[in-house]
C-alpha positions in Angstrom: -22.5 15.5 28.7 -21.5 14.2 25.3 -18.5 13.2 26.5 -19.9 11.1 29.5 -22.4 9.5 27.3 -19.1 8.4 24.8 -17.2 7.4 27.7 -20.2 5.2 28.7 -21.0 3.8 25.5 -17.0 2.5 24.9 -17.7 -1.2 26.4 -20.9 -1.3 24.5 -19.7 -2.7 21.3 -22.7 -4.7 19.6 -25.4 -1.3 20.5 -23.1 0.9 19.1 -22.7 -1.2 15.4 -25.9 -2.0 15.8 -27.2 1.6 16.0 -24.7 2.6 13.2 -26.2 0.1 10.9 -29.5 1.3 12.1 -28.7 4.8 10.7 -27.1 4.0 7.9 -30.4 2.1 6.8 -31.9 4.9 7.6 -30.0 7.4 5.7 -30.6 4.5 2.7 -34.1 4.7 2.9 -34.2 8.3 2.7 -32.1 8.5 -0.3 -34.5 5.5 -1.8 -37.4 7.3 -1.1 -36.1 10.9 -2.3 -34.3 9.3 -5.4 -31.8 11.9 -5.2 -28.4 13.4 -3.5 -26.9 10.6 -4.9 -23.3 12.5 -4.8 -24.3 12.8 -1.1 -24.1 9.0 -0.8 -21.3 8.3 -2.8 -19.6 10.7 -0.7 -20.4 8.8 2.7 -19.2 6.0 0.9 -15.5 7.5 0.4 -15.6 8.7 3.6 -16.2 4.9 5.3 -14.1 3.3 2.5 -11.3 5.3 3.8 -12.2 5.1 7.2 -12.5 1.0 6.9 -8.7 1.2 5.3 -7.5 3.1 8.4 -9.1 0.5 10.5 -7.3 -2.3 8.8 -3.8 -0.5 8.5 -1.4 -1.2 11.5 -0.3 1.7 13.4 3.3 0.9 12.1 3.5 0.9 8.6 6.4 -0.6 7.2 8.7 2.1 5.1 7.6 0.9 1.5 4.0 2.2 1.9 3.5 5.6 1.2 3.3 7.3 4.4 5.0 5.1 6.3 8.7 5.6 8.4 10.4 5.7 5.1 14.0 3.9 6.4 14.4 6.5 9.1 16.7 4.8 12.1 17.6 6.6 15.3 18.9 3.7 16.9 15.6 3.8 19.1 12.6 0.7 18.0 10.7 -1.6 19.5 11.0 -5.5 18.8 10.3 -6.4 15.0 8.6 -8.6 13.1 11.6 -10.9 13.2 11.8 -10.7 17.0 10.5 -13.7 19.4 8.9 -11.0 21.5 4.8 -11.3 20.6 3.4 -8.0 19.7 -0.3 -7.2 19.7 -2.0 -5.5 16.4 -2.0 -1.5 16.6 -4.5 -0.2 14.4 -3.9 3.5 12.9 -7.6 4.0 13.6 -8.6 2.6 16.9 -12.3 0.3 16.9 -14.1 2.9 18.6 -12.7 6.0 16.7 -13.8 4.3 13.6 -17.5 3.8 15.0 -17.4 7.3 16.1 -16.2 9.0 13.3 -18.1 7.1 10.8 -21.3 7.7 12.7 -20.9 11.2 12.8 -20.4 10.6 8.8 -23.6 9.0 8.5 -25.4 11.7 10.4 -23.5 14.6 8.5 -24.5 13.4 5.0 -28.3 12.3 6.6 -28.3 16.2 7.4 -27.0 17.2 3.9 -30.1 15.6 2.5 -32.5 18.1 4.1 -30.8 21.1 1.6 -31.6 20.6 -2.0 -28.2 23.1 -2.7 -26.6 19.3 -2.7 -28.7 17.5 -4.8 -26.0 17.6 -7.7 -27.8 15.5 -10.6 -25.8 12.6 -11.5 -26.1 9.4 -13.4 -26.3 6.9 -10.3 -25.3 3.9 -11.6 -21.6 5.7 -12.9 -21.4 6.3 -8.9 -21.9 3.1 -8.4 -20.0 1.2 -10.9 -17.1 3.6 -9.8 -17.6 3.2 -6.3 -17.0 -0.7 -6.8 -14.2 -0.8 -8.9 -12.6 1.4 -6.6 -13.6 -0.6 -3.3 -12.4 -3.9 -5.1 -8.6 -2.1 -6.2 -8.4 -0.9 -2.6 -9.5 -4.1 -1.1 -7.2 -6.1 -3.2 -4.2 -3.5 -2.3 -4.7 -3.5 1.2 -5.2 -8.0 1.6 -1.9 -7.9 -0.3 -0.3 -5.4 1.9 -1.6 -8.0 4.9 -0.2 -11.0 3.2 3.2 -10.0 2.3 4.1 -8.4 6.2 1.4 -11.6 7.6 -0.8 -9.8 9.6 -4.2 -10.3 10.9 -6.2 -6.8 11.6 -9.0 -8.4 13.3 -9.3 -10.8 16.5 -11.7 -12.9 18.2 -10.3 -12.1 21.5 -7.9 -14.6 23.4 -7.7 -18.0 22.3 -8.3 -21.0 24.6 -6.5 -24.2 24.5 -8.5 -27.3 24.0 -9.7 -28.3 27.8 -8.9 -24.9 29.4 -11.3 -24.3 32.2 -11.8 -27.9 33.2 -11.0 -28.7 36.4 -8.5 -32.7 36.0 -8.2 -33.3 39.8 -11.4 -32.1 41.5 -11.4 -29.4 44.1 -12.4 -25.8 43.1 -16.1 -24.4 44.6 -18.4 -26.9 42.5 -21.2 -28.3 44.2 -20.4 -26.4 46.7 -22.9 -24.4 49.1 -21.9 -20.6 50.7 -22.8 -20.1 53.4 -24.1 -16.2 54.3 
């Protein structure tokens, strides 16, 4: 039944974000209210941090990132960079994988917050301040990475030329009546 309901939900990308967003405001408030588990919530904010990279990194990384091919040549490869061919972006972490598995992050660490074993005391704003400097150093790495092999992760869909749709020399179905 879970499986049917994720299958159905795929086409519905706004709801899903929205409901996301929804949770995570939710699992905000409760950690505003509680003023506690903040190691919970730094924690979920690893966890989408890394799951945000994955999102932006293409499928095929080229061989001087870690992780990547590293050289390796069989003789078999698709078209390049430096072919004419076009080539759609692959991301390593597909759009609704990322939705998926960083909701089921946000609902993980809202459950953790019901156990008072992981209410660790911290000093919240060290979190924090870490928790920034490390989102701006990965940022900054990954926009680089996108720069020097010019690559855009995210798309608007397919783009229209200036015009496209309008009809030059009449015709078509407009103003036209059916008849049933």
């Amino acid at each position: 039944m879970t499986q049917y309901l994720l299958d159905k939900s795929t086409i519905h990308i706004l709801p899903r974000w929205l409901g996301f967003g929804f949770m995570l405001f939710l699992f905000s408030l409760r950690i505003y209210l509680i003023q506690g588990f903040f190691i919970i919530a730094y924690g979920l904010g690893i966890y989408l941090l890394n799951n945000f990279i994955a999102f932006l990194t293409p499928l095929d990384l080229p061989s001087d990132l870690p992780g990547g091919l590293g050289g390796e040549d069989d003789g078999l490869s698709l078209p390049t960079s430096g072919s004419s061919e076009y080539r759609p972006f692959a991301r390593r972490l597909p759009e609704f994988k990322f939705w998926l598995t960083s909701f089921k992050g946000v609902l993980t660490a809202i459950v953790l917050t019901f156990f008072s074993l992981f209410d660790v005391p911290v000093f919240w704003p060290i979190l924090l301040l870490y928790f920034i400097t490390l989102f701006f150093f990965t940022m900054k790495r990954q926009i680089m990475h996108m720069v020097k092999h010019r690559y855009v992760p995210i798309s608007w869909g397919k783009t229209k030329s200036k015009g496209a749709g309008v009809e030059k020399y009449g015709g078509g179905m407009k103003g036209q009546r059916r008849n049933d």
